[in-house]
N, C-alpha and C positions, 0 to 999 in steps of 0.2 A: 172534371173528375168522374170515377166511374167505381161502383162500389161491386165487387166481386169476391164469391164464395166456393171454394173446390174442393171437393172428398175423392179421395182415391185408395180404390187397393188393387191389391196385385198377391196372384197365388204363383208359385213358380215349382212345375212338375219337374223332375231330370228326366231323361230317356235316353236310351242307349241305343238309339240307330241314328236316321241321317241327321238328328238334329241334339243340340247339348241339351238345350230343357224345352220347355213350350210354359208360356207364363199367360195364364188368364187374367184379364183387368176388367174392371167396372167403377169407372169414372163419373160424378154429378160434378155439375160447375152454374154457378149461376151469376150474370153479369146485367148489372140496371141499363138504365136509357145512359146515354154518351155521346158526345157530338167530336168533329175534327177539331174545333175551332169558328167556325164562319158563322158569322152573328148575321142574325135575317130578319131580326124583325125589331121594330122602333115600338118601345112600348111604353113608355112618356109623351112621345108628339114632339119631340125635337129634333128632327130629321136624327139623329143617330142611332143605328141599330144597337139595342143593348140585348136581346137574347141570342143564345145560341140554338143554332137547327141540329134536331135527334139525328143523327145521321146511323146509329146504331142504337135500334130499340129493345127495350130491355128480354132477356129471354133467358130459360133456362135449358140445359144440355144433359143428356143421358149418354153414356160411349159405355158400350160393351166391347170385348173382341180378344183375341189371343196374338202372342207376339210366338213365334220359333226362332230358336237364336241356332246357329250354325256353332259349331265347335271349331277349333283352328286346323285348317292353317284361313277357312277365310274369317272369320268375326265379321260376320253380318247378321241380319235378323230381317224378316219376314213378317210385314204387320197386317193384320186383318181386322178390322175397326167397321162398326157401324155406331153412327152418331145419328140421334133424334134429339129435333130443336121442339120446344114449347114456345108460342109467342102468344100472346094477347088475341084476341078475337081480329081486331082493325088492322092488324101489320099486315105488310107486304113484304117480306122477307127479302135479302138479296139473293139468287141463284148459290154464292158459295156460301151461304148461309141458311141453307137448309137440310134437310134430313139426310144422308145420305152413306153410301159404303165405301172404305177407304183400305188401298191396298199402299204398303209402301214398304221400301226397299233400303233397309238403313246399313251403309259399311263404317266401319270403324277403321282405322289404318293410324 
């Protein structure tokens, strides 16, 4: 199990040039420790592993960013995201689980 917390808002401007609106967001999400499944450690002494290994440590997220949505005829949007992780002092994050800028390319049809 994995106990997880999310606030979101979103401001959404119109504009009348190449794009239909441009929508501001500032996203918190906070997610505890959580493992896949795979039990790794015998903590009785009966040869059977009875815990599970953290496979994702617990952290919290910040996301700022602005999305442009296109008007028709395409219905796409245009996201621009920066997301910062918090972790505990002793984590070692994974690579896609850390701080970073995020561009992405959303069509609708």
């Amino acid at each position: 199990g994995v106990n997880t917390f999310d606030i979101f808002a979103c401001y959404n401007q119109p504009v009348r040039r190449m794009f239909q609106k441009i929508s501001y967001l500032v996203r918190w999400d906070f997610m505890s420790n959580h493992s896949n499944g795979t039990a790794s450690v015998d903590t009785d002494g009966d040869g059977v592993n009875d815990a599970l290994t953290t496979n994702d440590p617990q952290r919290n997220r910040i996301t700022g960013g602005a999305t442009f949505s296109f008007g028709a005829p395409f219905r796409a949007d245009i996201r621009l995201n920066y997301e910062h992780y918090f972790y505990k002092a002793n984590v070692t994050p994974a690579v896609s689980e850390q701080s970073k800028l995020v561009v992405e390319l959303m069509v609708r049809f």
